[in-house]
N, C-alpha and C positions, 0 to 999 in steps of 0.2 A: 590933213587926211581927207579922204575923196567919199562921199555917205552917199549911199544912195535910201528913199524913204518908201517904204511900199506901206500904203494906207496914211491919208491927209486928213484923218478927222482932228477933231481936239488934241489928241495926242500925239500926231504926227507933225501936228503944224509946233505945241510947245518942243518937237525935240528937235525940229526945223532952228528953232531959234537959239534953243539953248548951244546946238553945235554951230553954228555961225558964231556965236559970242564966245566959244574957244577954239575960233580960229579954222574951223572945218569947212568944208565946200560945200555944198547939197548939190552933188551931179546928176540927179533927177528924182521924178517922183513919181510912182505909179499909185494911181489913185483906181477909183470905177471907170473913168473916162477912156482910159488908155491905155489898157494891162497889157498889149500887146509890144509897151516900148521897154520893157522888161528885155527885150532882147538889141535893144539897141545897143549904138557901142555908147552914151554917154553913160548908161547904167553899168554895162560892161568894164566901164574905167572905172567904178568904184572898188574901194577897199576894202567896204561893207557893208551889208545893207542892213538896214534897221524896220522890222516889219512890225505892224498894230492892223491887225484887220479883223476877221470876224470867223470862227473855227472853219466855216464851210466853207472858206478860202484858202485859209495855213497855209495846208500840206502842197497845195496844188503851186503856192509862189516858193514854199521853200525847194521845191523837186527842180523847180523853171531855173532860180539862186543857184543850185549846185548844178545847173545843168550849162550855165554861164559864167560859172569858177568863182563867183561874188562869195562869201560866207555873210552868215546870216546870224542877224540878233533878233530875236525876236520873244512877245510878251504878249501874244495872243495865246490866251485859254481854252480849253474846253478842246481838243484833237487830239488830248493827250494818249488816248487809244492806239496812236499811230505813231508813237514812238520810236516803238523798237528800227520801223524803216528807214526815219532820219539818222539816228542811233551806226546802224548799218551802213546809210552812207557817207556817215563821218568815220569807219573805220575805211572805206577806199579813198580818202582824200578831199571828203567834204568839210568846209565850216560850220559849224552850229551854236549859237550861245542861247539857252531856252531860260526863263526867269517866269514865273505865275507874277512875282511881285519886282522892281528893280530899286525900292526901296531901303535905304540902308536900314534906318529904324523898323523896317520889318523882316526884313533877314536877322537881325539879333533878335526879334520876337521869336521868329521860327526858333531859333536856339533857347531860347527861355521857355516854349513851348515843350521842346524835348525832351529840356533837363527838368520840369515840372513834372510833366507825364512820367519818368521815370521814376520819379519820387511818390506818384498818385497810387503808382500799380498797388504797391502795400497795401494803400488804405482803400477797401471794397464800400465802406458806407457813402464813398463821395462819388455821386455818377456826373459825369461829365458831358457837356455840351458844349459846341459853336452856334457864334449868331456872325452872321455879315450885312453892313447895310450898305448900299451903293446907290451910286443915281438912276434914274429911271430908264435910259439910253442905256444902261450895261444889258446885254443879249443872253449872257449865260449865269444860269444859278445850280448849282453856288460858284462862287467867284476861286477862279485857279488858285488865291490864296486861301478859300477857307478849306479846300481840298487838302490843298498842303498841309495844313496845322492837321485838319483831322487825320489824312495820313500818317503824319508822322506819331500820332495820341498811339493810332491802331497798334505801331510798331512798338510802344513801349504799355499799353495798359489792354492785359493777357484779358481782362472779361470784357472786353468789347472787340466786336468780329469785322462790321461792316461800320459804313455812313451813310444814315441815309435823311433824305430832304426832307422828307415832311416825318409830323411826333409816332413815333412807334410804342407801343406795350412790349415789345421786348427789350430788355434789359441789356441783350448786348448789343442793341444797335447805339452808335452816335448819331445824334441826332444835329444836324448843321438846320439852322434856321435863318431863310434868306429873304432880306427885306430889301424892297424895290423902293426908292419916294427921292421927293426935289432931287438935287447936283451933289447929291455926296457922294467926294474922292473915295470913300472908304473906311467905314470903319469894322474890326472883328474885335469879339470877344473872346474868350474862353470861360467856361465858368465851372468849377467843380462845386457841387451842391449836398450838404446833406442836411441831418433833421437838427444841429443845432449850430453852421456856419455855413458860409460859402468863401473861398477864395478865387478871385476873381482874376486875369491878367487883360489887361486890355490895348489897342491899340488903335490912333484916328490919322489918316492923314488932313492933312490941311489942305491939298491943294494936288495938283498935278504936279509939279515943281520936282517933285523927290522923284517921282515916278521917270519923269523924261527925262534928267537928271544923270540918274542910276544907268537908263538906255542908255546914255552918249558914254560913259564911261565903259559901260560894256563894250561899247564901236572898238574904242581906243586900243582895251585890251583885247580886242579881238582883229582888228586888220590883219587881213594876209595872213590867218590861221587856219589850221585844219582840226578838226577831233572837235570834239563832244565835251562842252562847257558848261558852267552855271555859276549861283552868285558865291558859293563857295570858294570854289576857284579863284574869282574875283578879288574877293574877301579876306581868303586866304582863313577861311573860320575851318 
């Protein structure tokens, strides 16, 4: 299969390698240098492109992607606002595979996260929180995975409304708490708290590995598709 890579930092170069080691091509790379060969034909000859950039980039390379018939994986966070547009142009024949996380042990978090939350709504003395901590170089907080988890809380525990980043005195807000230090891939929490336990669920990655990992597999399942994807699909959760 023919990959093409938009964004070469750390994570672009681990998924660089890991798709070479199952046999894949890297038919170009668009990094900062040279966003303009996005429209070249070696990129144009890919099957998929696999993008990691930074939100105020996204939307602008997946528009360029469907505009040069490429379909797109991608696992940049924070643009999520602009959804519904990609969304839309995967209903006229665009590709799109969107992931916060491409994690397998965190996609079955998310799921152990759902069916927690829907068990928690009962119990009102347990108020619930997220923590995330990540490396110093991550740009957006909270991280598209602790959105997720809280997201999904919202959808099943009825006395919390919003999420929001820093401690609030209102009771219905969740409160996600995002911590910045050294190289760490990642780790969240969850924690429901009350005055005489807490139950806790947690999750750490160890390394980028899982992360780039989950990308190439997404390529795989995705070459030469159109419509509106994610790790479910994947999953098949």
């Amino acid at each position: 299969m023919k990959i093409a890579l938009i964004g070469y930092g750390k994570m672009g170069q681990a998924i660089g390698e890991i798709a070479k080691s199952r046999g894949h091509e890297i038919v170009s790379i668009i990094d900062i240098g040279n966003p303009e060969d996005i429209y070249s034909a070696s990129f144009k000859s890919a099957d998929v492109a696999i993008e990691f950039t930074v939100p105020s980039q996204a939307l602008s390379n997946y528009r360029k992607c469907f505009e040069v018939g490429v379909p797109v994986v991608s696992g940049t966070t924070g643009w999520i606002e602009q959804i519904n547009e990609v969304k839309k142009a995967c209903e006229n024949g665009s590709g799109f595979f969107y992931a916060s996380n491409f994690s397998l042990g965190v996609n079955v978090f998310f799921r152990l996260n759902r069916y927690l939350a829907q068990i928690m709504d009962k119990f009102s003395d347990y108020n619930v929180s997220v923590s995330e901590v990540h490396h110093t170089q991550k740009l957006d907080a909270p991280s598209g995975t602790a959105i997720t988890l809280a997201e999904d809380i919202l959808a099943k525990i009825s006395r919390k409304n919003r999420w929001v980043n820093e401690p609030s005195v209102n009771d219905s807000d969740l409160y996600i708490e995002s911590i910045r230090e050294g190289a760490v891939p990642g780790i969240h929490d969850i924690k429901y708290e009350s005055d005489v336990d807490e139950i806790v669920i947690h999750h750490s990655a160890k390394s980028r590995h899982g992360f780039a990992l989950g990308a190439v597999i997404a390529a795989e399942f995705m070459a030469n598709k159109a419509g509106f994807y994610g790790m479910d699909d994947l999953l098949k959760l």
